[in-house]
C-alpha positions in Angstrom: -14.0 -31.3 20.0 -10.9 -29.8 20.8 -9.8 -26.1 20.7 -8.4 -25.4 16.5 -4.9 -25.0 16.4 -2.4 -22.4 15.2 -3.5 -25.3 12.0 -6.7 -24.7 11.8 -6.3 -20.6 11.9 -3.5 -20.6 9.4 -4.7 -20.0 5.4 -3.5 -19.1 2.3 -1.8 -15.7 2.6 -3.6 -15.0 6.6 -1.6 -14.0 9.7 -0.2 -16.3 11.5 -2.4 -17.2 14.1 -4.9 -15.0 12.3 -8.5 -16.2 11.0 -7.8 -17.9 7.9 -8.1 -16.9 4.1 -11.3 -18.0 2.6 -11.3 -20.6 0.9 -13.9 -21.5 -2.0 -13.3 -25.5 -1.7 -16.2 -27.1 -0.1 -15.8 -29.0 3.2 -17.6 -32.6 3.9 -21.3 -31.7 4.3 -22.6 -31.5 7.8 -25.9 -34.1 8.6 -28.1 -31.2 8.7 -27.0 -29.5 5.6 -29.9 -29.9 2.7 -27.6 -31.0 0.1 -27.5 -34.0 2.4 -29.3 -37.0 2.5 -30.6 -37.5 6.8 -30.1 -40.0 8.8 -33.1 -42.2 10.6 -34.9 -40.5 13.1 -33.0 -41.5 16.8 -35.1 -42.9 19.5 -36.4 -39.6 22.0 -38.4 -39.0 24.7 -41.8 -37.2 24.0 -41.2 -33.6 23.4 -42.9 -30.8 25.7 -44.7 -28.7 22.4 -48.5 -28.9 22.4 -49.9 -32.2 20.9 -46.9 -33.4 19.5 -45.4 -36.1 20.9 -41.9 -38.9 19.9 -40.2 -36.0 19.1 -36.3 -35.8 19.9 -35.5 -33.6 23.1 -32.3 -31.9 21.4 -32.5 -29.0 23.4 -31.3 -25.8 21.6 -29.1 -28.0 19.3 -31.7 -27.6 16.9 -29.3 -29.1 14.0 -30.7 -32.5 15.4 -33.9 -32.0 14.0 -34.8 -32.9 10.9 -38.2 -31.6 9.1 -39.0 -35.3 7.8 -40.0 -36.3 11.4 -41.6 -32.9 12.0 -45.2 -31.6 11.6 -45.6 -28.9 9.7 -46.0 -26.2 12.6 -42.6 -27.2 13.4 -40.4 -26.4 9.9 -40.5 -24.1 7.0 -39.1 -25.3 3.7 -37.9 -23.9 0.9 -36.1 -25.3 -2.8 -32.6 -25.1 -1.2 -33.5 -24.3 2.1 -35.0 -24.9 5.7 -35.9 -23.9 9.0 -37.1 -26.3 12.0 -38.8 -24.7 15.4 -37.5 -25.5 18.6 -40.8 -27.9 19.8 -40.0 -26.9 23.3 -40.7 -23.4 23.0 -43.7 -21.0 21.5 -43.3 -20.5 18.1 -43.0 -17.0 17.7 -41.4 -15.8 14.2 -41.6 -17.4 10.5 -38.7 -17.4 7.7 -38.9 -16.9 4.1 -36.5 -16.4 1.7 -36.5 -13.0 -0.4 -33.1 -13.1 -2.0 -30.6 -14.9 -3.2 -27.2 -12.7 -4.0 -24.6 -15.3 -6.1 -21.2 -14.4 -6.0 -17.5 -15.6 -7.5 -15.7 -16.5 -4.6 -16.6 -16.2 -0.7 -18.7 -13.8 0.9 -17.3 -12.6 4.3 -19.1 -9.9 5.2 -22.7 -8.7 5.1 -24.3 -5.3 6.2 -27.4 -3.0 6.0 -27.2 0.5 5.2 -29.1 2.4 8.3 -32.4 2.9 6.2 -32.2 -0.7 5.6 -32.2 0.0 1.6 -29.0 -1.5 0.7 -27.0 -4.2 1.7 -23.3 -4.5 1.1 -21.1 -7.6 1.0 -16.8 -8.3 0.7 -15.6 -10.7 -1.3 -12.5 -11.5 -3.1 -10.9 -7.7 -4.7 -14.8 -6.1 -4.5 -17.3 -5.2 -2.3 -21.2 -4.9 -3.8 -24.0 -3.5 -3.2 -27.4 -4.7 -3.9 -30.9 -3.3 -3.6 -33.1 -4.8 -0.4 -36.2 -4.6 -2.3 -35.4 -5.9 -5.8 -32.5 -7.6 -5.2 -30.6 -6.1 -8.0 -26.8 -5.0 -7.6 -26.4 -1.5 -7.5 -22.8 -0.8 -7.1 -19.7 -2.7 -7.4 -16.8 -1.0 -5.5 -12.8 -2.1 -6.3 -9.7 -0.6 -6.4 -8.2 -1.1 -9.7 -5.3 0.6 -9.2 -3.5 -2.0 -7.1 -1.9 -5.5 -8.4 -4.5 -7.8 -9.7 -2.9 -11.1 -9.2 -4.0 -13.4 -6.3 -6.8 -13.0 -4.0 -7.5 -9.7 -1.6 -10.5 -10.8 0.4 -12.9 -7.6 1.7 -13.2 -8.7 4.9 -15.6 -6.5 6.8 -17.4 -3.6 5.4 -20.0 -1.1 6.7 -22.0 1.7 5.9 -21.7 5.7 7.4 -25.2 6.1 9.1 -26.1 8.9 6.0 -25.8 6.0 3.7 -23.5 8.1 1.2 -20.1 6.2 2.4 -18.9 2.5 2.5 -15.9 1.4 4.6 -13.9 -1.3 3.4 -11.4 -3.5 5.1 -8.9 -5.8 3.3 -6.0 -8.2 3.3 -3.9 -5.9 1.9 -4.1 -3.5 5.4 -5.9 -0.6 3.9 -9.3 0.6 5.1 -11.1 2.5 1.8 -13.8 5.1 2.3 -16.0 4.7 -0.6 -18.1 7.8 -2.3 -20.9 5.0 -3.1 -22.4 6.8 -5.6 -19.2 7.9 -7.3 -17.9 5.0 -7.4 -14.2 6.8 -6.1 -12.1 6.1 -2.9 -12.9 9.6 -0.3 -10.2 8.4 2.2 -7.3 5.8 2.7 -6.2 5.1 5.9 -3.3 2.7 6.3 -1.4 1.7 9.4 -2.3 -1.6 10.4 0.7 -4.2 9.5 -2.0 -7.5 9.0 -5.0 -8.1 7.5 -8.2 -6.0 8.7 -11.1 -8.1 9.9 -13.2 -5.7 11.2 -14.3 -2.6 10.5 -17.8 -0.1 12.2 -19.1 3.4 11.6 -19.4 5.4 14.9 -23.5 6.3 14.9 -22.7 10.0 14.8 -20.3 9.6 11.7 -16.9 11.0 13.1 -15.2 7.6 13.5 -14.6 4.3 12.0 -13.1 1.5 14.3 -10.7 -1.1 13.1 -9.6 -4.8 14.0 -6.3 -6.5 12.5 -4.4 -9.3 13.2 -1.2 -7.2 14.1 -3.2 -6.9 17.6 -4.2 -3.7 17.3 -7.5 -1.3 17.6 -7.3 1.7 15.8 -10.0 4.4 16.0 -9.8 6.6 13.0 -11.1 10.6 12.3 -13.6 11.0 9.3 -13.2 14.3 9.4 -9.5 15.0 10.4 -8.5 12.1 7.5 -6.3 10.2 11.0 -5.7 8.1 13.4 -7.2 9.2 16.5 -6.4 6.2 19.0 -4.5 2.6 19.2 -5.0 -0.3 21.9 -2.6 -2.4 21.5 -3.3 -6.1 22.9 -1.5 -9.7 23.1 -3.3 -11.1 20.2 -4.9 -10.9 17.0 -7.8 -8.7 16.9 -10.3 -10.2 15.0 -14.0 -8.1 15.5 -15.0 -4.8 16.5 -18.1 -2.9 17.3 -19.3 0.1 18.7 -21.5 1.1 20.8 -24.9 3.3 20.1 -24.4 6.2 22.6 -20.7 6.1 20.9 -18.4 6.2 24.0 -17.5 2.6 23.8 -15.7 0.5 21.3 -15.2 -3.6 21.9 -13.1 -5.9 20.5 -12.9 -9.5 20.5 -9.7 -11.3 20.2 -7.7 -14.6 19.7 -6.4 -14.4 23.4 -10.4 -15.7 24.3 -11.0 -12.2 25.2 -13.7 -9.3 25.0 -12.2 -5.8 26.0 -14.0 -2.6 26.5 -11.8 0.9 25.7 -13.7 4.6 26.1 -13.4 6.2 22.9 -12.6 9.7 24.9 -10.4 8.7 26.9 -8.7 5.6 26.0 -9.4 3.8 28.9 -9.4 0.2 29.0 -12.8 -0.1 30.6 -14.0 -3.7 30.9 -12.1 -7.5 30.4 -14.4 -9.8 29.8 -12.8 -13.5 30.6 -12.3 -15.6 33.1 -13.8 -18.5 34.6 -17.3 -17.9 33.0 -16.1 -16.8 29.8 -15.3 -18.1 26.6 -12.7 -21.1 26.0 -11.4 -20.3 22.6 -11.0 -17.2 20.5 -13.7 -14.6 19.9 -15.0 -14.1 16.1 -17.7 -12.0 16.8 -18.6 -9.1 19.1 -22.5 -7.2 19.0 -23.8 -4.1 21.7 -27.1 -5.0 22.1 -29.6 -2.0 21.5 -29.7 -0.7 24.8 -26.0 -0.4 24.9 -26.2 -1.8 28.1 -25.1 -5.3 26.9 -22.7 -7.0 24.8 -23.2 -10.5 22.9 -19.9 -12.7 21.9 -19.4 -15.5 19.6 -16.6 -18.0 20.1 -14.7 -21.0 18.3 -16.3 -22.7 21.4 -19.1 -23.1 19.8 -20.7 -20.7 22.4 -22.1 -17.2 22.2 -22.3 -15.1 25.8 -24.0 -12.2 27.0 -22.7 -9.9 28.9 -23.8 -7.1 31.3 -22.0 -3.8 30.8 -24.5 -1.8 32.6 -22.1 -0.6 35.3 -18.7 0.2 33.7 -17.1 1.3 36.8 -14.5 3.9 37.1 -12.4 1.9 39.6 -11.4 -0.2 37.1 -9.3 1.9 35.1 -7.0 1.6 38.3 -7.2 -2.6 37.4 -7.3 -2.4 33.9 -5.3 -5.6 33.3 -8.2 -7.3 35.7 -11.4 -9.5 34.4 -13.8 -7.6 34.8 -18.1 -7.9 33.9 -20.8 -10.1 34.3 -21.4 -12.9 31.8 -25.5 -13.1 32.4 -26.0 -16.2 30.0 -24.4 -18.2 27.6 -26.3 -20.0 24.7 -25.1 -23.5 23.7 -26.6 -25.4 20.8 -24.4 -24.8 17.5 -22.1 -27.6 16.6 -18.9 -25.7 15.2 -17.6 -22.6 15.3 -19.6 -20.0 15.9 -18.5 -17.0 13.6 -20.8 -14.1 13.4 -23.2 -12.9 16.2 -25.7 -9.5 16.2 -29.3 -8.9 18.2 -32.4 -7.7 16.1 -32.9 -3.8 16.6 -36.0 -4.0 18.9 -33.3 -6.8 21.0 -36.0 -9.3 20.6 -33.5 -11.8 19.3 -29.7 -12.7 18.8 -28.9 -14.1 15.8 -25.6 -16.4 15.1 -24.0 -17.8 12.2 -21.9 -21.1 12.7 -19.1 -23.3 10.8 -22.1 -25.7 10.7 -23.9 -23.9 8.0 -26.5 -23.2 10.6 -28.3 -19.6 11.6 -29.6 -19.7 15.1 -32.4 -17.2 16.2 -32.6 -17.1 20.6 -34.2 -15.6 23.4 -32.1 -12.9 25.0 -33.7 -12.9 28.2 -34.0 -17.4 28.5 -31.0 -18.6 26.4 -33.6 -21.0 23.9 -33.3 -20.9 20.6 -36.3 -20.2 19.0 -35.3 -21.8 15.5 -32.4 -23.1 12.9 -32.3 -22.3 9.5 -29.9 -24.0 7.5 -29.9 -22.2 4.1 -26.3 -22.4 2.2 -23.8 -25.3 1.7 -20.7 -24.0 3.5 -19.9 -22.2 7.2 -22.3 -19.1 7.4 -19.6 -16.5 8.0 -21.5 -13.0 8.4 -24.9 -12.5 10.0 -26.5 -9.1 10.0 -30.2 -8.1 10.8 -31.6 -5.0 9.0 -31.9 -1.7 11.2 -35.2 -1.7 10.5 -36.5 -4.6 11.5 -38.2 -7.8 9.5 -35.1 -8.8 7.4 -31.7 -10.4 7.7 -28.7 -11.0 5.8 -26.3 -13.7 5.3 -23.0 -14.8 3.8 -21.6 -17.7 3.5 -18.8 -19.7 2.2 -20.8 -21.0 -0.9 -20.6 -18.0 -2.5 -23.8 -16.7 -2.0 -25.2 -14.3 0.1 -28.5 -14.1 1.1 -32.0 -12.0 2.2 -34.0 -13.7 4.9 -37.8 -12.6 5.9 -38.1 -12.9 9.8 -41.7 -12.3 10.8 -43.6 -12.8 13.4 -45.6 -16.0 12.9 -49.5 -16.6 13.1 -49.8 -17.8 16.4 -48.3 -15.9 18.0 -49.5 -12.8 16.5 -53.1 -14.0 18.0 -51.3 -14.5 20.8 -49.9 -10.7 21.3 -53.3 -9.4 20.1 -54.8 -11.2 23.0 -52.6 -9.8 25.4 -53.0 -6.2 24.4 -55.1 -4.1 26.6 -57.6 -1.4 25.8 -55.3 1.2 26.3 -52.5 0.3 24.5 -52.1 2.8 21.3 -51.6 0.9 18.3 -50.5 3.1 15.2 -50.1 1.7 11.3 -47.3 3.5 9.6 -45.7 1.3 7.5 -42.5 1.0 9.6 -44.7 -0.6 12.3 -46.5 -3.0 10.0 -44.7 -4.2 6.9 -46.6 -6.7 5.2 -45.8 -10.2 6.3 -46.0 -13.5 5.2 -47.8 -15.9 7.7 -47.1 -20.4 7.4 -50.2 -20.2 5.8 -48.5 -18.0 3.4 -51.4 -15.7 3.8 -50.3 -12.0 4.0 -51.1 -10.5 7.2 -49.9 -7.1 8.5 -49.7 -8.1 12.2 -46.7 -6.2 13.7 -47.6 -3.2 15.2 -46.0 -1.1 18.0 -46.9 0.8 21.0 -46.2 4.5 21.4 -44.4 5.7 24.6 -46.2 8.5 25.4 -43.5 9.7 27.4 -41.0 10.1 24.6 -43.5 10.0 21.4 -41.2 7.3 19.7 -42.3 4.1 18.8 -40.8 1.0 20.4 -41.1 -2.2 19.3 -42.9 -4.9 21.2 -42.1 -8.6 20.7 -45.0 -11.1 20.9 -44.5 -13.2 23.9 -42.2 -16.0 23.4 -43.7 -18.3 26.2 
C-alpha cells in the first residue's frame, strides 16, 4: 500500500498535513476484527510449534491467524475479544480482560499514573480518570469556561510522577495542568499555533514536553509557569517522549523523522533516518527503560529500534546529519501503526495499529509473541502500566480498555526450571501479583531476583525461546 497522502492526514478541523481529527464513523471491518465473520483457513506449510502441525506460516503478521483453526494453547478468547500466539515462538505471556472503559466519542490517548493506580484517557472536550482496580471513573476533567460548540479532542495526556497533576493537550493549542483532585486548571501554557499531539512529564517533575503540528517542541518550566526551550523542525510534530535519566527529549515527525535534542543544552543530538529508517511519518516515539534505546512507530506499518547508547558529542558539529543505529525493525501489522511503548522490565514492546490490532514482540529477536484484536476501530493509544502486569488501550470505538498481561503457565515452569539455587527469590506483592493462568487457575508465579549489588529488585522475564 502506498504512502497516505496530504488526504489521508487531513480531518475535520486538523492541520494541514497534520494527523487527522478523530472521527467516530466506523471504517469497513478488517478480516481479523471479531465483529467479522473469517474467511476459510488458506493452504500452509506445517508450522514449527510443538505438535502442531497444517498451521499457516504467517510470520509475525499474526492478523492471519484465526483462532477457529487454532488449538487452544494457541488463542485466548473472550465475549468481544481475542488473542492468537505466534506458533513459531514459546508462548510466554497470557491476556485477559479486566476492564472495559465506554466513552462518547474517541479515545486518543491512554496513560497510567506512576503508581499504576489510575489511568487517564482524552477524548472529545474531557479527559477522565478511572480507578485500575475497580474500574470506576474517578474524575472527569474539562474546561468549561471556553466555547462548547464543536469538537476539542484531548489528544495526549499524562500524569506528574507524584500523581497529584494531569497534563492535557488539545486542539485548541493549550496545554492544561490539572489539580486532579480539585478538579481546577494549576497552569496554562499557550504558544503553540496547531493542535498539540503530544504531551510527557519529565521523571523529576520540573518539565513537561510538547509536540504540535506547527513543527515545533516546546519544553516547558513547572515551576517557573514558562517556556524553557523550542526546536523548531520542517514538519508537523506529532509525538514526544522523554527520557528516564531526563537529559533527553525525542520527537517523531511527519518529515519520517526521529530527532534527539538535550534538554540542557538544546542541542540537536541524534537524527534518526536514512536508508534504514522509516518510509512514512512517525506517530509514535517510546525510550526503552534503560534509556539507552528508543522504539518508533510509523505509517509504514513498521516500528524500529534504535540504539542511542552513544550519543556522541561530535555530532552537534553535524547536527543536520542522520545519525544512530536502527538495531531492528519489526514488521507484521497491516496498517498504520500508531502507538508504540516497551513494558517497564523491557521485556516487550507493545504497538497499536489502524488494523485494530495490539502486537506484543521480542525486543532482543523482532517476533511477535502475540495479537490481540479487542475493539472495532484503529487502536490509537497503547500504554503498559509502570508497574508491570497491566496495559491500556484506546481506540476509535469509543472504548478504552484494561488488559491483564501475565506470564503464561508454561512458561512459568519453564523459568522455575531454569533458576538456580542461588538465585534469591522474594514475595512482596509487587513481585508476585496474582495471575491468571489458560487454565484460568490463579497462580502467583512472577517473582524477581534481587541484585545484591544495588538491593533493588529487577524483573526477570521467563525465557522466550
Amino acid at each position: 500500500m502506498s504512502s497516505p497522502g496530504a488526504k489521508h492526514r487531513l480531518g475535520r478541523g486538523g492541520p494541514p498535513g497534520g494527523p487527522a481529527t478523530p472521527q467516530q464513523n466506523p471504517s469497513n471491518p478488517y478480516p481479523a476484527s471479531p465483529t467479522v465473520p473469517r474467511p476459510p483457513p488458506t493452504p500452509s506449510h506445517p508450522a514449527s510449534y510443538p505438535g502442531i502441525r497444517h498451521l499457516p506460516d504467517v510470520g509475525n503478521t499474526l492478523a492471519d491467524l484465526h483462532p477457529q483453526d487454532l488449538p487452544d494453547e494457541l488463542k485466548r478468547e473472550g465475549q468481544d475479544w481475542f488473542a492468537v500466539f505466534n506458533p513459531n515462538t514459546r508462548r510466554s505471556l497470557d491476556i485477559n480482560l479486566k476492564h472495559t472503559l465506554p466513552h462518547q466519542s474517541v479515545v486518543c490517548c491512554v496513560r497510567f499514573s506512576h503508581d499504576g493506580r489510575m489511568v487517564a484517557t482524552g477524548c472529545n472536550r474531557s479527559a477522565q480518570i478511572f480507578d485500575v482496580e475497580s474500574g470506576n471513573l474517578i474524575h472527569h476533567l474539562q474546561d468549561t469556561s471556553i466555547n462548547d460548540e464543536g469538537d476539542l479532542y484531548i489528544r495526549s495526556v499524562c500524569f506528574s510522577p507524584d500523581g497529584r497533576f494531569l497534563a492535557t493537550g488539545a486542539e485548541d493549542k493549550v496545554i492544561r495542568v490539572w489539580d486532579i483532585h480539585a478538579h481546577t486548571i494549576k497552569t496554562s501554557f499557550t504558544g503553540h499555533e496547531q493542535d498539540i499531539y503530544s504531551l510527557e512529564f519529565s521523571r523529576n517533575g520540573l518539565l513537561i514536553a510538547s509536540g504540535s503540528g506547527d513543527r515545533t517542541v516546546r519544553l516547558w518550566d513547572l515551576e517557573q509557569g514558562t517556556q524553557r526551550m523550542q526546536f523548531t523542525i520542517e514538519d508537523g510534530v506529532t509525538t514526544v517522549a522523554i527520557s528516564p535519566d531526563n537529559r533527553y527529549v525525542a520527537a517523531g515527525s511527519l518529515d519520517k523523522s526521529v530527532r534527539v535534542w538535550d534538554t540542557t543544552s538544546g542541542s540537536l543530538v541524534e537524527r534518526l533516518e536514512g536508508e534504514n529508517g522509516h518510509k512514512d511519518s512517525v506517530y509514535s516515539v517510546a525510550f526503552a527503560p534503560n534509556g539507552h534505546q528508543l522504539v518508533s512507530g510509523s505509517l509504514d506499518k513498521t516500528i524500529k529500534m534504535w540504539d542511542l547508547s552513544q550519543p556522541a558529542p561530535r555530532l552537534m558539529q553535524h547536527a543536520a546529519r542522520p545519525s544512530g543505529k536502527c538495531t531492528r525493525t519489526f514488521e507484521g501489522h497491516k496498517d498504520f501503526v500508531l502507538s508504540v511503548a516497551e513494558t517497564p522490565d523491557g521485556a516487550w514492546v507493545l504497538s497499536g495499529s489502524k488494523d485494530r490490532g495490539v502486537q506484543f514482540w521480542d525486543p532482543n529477536t523482532g517476533v511477535a509473541q502475540l495479537m490481540l484484536q479487542g475493539h472495532k476501530n484503529s487502536v490509537i493509544s497503547v500504554a503498559p502500566s509502570p508497574i508491570g502486569g497491566l496495559f491500556a488501550t484506546g481506540s476509535g470505538d469509543m472504548r478504552a480498555r484494561i488488559w491483564r498481561s501475565v506470564i503464561s503457565l508454561r512458561s512459568a515452569l519453564h523459568f522455575f526450571r531454569s533458576l538456580s539455587s542461588a538465585s534469591l527469590l522474594i514475595s512482596l506483592r509487587f513481585c508476585f501479583p496474582l495471575y491468571l493462568t489458560p487454565l484460568n487457575l490463579p497462580l502467583p508465579i512472577l517473582y524477581k531476583r534481587l541484585d545484591p549489588g544495588t538491593a533493588t529488585c529487577h524483573p526477570r522475564p521467563c525465557p522466550a525461546r
